[in-house]
N, C-alpha and C positions, 0 to 999 in steps of 0.2 A: 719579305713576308713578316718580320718584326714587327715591321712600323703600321702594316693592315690590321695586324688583329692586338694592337695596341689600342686601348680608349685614348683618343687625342686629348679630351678635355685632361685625362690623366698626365700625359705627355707632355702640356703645358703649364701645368702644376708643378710639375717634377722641375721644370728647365728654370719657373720662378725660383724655385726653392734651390736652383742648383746654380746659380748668378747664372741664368739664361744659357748654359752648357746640358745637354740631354745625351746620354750614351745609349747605343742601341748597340745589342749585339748581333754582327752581321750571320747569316747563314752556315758562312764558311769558321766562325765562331771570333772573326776579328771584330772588335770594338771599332764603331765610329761614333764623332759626335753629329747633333745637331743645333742650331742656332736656332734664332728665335724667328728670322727671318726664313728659316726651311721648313716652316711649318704653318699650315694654313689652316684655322679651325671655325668651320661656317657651323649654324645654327641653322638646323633643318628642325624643325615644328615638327611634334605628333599626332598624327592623326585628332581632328577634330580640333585644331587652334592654327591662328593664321600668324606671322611676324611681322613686323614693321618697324624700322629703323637701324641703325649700326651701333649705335653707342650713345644713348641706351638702346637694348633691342626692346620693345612690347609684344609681351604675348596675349591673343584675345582667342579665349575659347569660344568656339564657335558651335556649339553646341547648347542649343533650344530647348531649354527646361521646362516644366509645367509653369511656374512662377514667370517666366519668360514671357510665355505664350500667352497667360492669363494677361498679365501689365501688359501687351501688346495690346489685346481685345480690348481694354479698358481704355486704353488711348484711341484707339480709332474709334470707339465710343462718342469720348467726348471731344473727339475733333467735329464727330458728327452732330453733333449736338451745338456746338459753338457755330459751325458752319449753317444750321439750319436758324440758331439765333439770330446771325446776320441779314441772311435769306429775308429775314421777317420783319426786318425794323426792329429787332430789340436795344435798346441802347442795351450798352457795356454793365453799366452800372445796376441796371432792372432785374431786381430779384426773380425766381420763380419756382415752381413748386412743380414737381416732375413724379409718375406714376411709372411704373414700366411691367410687362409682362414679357416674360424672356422665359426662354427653353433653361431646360433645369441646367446642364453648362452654364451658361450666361446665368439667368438666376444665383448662380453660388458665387459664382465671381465679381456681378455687382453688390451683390452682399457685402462679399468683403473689404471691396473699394468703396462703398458705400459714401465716405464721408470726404472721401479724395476726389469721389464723382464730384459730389454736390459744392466742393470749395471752388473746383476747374470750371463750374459751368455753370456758377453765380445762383445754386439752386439751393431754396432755404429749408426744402425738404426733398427726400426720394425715397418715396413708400414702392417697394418692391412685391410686385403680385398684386399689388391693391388698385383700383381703377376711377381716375380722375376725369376719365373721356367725357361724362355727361353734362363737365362742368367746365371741360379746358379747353383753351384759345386754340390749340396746334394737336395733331395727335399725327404720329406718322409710325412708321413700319422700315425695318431694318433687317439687314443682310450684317452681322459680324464677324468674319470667316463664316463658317458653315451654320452659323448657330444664327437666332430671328427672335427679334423685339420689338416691341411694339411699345411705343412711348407716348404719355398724352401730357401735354403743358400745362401750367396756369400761370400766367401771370399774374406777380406778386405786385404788391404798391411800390411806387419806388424809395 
């Protein structure tokens, strides 16, 4: 019963510190030791992080933050956007100029990626809320998680 409601990581601590010799007092109040090899101390993760490897071990919280979630929406963003550039015959290199109307979520968050959008997807501006459709090559509509945008292109000179 010693050894149960003993903290192991403490228990290994102690046995470094003790040239690998750990005393535990038995039940019936007699002394035994333990060695380093009678003692097995696994890393179980708490709730909401996962492990991987032995030495070193990683821990990765796994828990989905707003910042998280927003840099997610803003990558499948601009995957979609890169993916409909190819769609279209854009070369790599061809500037262009991007408008978008997006739900107030999405609104605030391409705000703030604003300039990270416009470097990922070769775009020399992106007016948000403001409307380029009457004059642009592409205009399409999007599903981003739950939230909906509507983006119109122009191509720029190259």
């Amino acid at each position: 019963d010693a050894i149960r409601t003993e903290d192991h990581a403490a228990i290994h601590q102690r046995m470094l510190a003790a040239d690998g010799k750990f005393m535990v007092q038995a039940d019936d109040g007699e002394p035994f030791y333990l060695d380093p090899e009678d003692v097995l101390i696994t890393l179980v993760p708490k709730d909401g992080f996962v492990s991987a490897g032995s030495n070193p071990v990683v821990l990765l919280e796994t828990k989905l933050t707003s910042e998280l979630l927003d840099e997610g929406m803003v990558r499948e963003l601009i995957s979609r956007i890169n993916f409909w550039r190819g769609e279209n015959d854009f070369s790599y290199d061809r500037r262009i100029a991007m408008s978008m109307k997006a739900s107030l979520k999405l609104r605030t968050v391409i705000e703030k990626f604003n300039e990270y959008i416009c470097a990922e997807t070769m775009a020399s501006r992106l007016l948000v809320g403001e409307d380029l459709s009457p004059s642009a090559s592409l205009k399409m509509a999007l599903e981003i998680g739950d939230e909906m945008v509507v983006i119109a292109i122009l191509q720029s000179e190259p």
